[in-house]
Residue, then its C-alpha position, 0 to 999 in steps of 0.5 A: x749224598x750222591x744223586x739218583x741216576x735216570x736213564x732216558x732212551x728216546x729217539x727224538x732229540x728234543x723231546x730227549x734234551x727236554x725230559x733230560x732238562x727236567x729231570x736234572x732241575x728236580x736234582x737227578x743225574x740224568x743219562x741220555x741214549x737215542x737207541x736201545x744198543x746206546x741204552x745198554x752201553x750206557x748201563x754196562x758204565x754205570x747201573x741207573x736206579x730208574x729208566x725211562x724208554x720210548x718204545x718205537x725207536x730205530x735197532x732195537x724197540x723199547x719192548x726188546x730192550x726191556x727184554x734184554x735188561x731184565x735177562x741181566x740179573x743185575x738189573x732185573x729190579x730197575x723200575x722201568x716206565x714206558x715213553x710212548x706215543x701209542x695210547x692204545x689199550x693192546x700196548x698198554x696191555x703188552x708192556x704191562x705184561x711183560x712187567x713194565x712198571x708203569x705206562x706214560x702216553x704223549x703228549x704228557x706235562x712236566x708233573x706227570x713224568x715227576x709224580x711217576x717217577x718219585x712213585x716208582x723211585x719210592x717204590x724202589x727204595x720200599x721194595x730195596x730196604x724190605x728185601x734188606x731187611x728179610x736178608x738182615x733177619x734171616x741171617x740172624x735166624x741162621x745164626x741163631x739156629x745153627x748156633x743152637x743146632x750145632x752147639x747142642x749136638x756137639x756138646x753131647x760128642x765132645x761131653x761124652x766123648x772125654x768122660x769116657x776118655x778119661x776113665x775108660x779102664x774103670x768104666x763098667x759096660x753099662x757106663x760104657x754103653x749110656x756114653x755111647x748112647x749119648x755120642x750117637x744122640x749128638x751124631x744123630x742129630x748133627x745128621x739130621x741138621x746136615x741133611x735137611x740143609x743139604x735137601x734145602x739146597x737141592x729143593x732151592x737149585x732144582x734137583x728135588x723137582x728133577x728128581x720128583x718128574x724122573x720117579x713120580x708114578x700114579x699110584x692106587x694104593x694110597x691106603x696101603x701107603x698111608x696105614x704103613x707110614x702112620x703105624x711106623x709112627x705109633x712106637x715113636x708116639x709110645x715113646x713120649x707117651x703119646x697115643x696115635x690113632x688111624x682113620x683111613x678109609x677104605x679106597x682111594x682114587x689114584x694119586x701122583x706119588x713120589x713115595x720118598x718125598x711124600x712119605x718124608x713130609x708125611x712122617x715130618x707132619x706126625x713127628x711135629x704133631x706128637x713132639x708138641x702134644x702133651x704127654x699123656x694127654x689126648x691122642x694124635x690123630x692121622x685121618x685120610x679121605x677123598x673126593x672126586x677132585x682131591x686126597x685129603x691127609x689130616x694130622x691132628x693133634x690136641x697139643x700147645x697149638x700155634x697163635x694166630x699171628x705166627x700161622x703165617x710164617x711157619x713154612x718159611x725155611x729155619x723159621x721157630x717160635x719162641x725158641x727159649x720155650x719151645x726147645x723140641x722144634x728143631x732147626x726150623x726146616x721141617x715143615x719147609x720141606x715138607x711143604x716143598x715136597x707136597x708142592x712137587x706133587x701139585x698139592x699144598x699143605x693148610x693148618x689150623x691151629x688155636x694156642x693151647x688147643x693143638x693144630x690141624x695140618x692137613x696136605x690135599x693132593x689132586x686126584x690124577x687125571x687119566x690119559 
């Protein structure tokens, strides 16, 4: 097993040769560097897991060196501990802000530099298998959504597709048409996959915020826009039997609105609420209310609800719940970017939910501030 490697930057020579001393008989590789230039040569060879700087040295302090490693991307998850004469509470503060991981003042003894740096190597490893892990389920969860997602879509293309190729002559005009229709159920929902990992992507490297600030406008007809968007639904909920009713009240104050992206994760909120209802039974309802601070939208409804312990994940990207009982949830990236989109406009989306008894989403929204 290779040994963990220690970078230690310090301008004194004993106390460097001294620290390096003791590192090395508590079974590390142990790197030495008298300046922040050396520091930075020393990592360019080979990455550290840990390092180890005074702050007051000659060319470059410890701060700026700090700096100009965390602007590396390679390195920005290196623990870092600050070796420092200075005791004082305004340079403890500065390095903890800049987000030093942990703050030793000379004089200190030998158990006092080895209990850190086991706690921030430990840390590290902590921190290393987590992110290992979350990297290893979402790959999983990849794959298993967009085995089923692709799979699903493309079996009624192709299914559809070679029944009518292989009897096309003898098909009556009804046949013909109940094959098209599946063809484009497939297409239809090979699209939607495509384009909510395409808005993923652009939510991810910045472009939905860009987008938000150049189109975003104070609006004072939240009402109109509401009553509009929660009717356009009724006819979907009619379809699966589904009732839908309106609260809104009368006036609103104004609001910060992109109109294409809140009324996106509006109609991704109803479209959940009435997929998950029980057909027939009570109705979904969309509430919409104000204070003086806040634009309250609830959407609610009285379907299988979420259990407790899956709340706190159902805004993550492809995340689905019990996906062999639960087929109608999709890919898992609604609510994802229905959150993103709220998020754009300075608000956030809460819920409440009780298995068998239905859940509550409910987006608030900051009331504008005039100029």
């Amino acid at each position: 097993m290779s040994k963990q490697r220690i970078l230690i930057v310090e301008d004194h020579p004993v106390l460097l040769n001294a620290v390096c001393g003791l590192l090395e008989n508590d079974g590390y590789e142990v790197v030495g560097a008298t300046n922040g230039n050396e520091a930075l040569e020393a990592m360019a060879a080979k990455m550290p897991e840990l390092i180890l700087s005074d702050i007051m040295m000659p060319q470059m302090d410890g701060y700026e060196l700090y700096q100009q490693i965390r602007e590396n991307s390679q390195w920005t998850r290196i623990p870092f501990i600050f070796l420092t004469a200075k005791g004082e509470q305004e340079d403890i503060k500065k390095g903890k802000a800049l987000g030093v991981e942990d703050y030793l003042t000379k004089p200190f003894d030998a158990e006092e530099i080895l209990v850190a740096v086991h706690a921030r190597l430990a840390r590290a490893a902590d921190i290393q298998a987590a992110t290992e892990q979350e990297f290893e389920e979402t790959k999983q969860q990849i794959i298993n959504v967009l085995s089923h997602e692709l799979r699903t879509p493309l079996t009624y293309i192709a299914g559809y597709t070679e029944l009518a190729l292989e009897d096309a002559a003898a098909l009556s005009p009804a046949d013909m048409l109940t094959f098209l229709g599946g063809i484009k159920l497939g297409a239809d929902r090979l699209q939607k996959l495509v384009e909510d990992l395409l808005i993923g992507v652009r939510i991810d490297v910045g472009q939905c915020e860009k987008e938000f600030n150049r189109f975003a406008v104070v609006r004072d007809d939240l009402r109109t826009l509401l009553t509009s968007c929660a009717r356009h639904c009724i006819s979907m909920a009619a379809e699966r039997n589904v009732a839908l009713e309106i609260e809104i009240v009368s006036e609103f104050p104004p609001v910060l609105i992109y109109e294409e992206f809140f009324i996106d994760a509006l109609l991704r909120l109803i479209d959940n609420a009435i997929k998950f209802s029980y057909q027939g039974s009570k109705p979904v309802w969309v509430r919409a209310y104000a204070d003086q601070t806040t634009v309250f939208v609830e959407i609610q409804d009285q379907g299988i609800g979420i259990a407790k312990e899956n709340l706190p994940q159902i805004f993550r990207r492809l995340h689905q719940i019990d996906r062999q009982r639960i087929e109608q949830q999709g890919s898992g990236m609604g609510l994802f970017i229905a959150g993103a989109f709220i998020q754009l406009h300075g608000g956030q989306i809460t819920v409440e939910s009780e298995l068998g008894k239905g859940s509550t989403f409910t987006i608030s929204l900051p009331v504008a501030v005039e100029s």
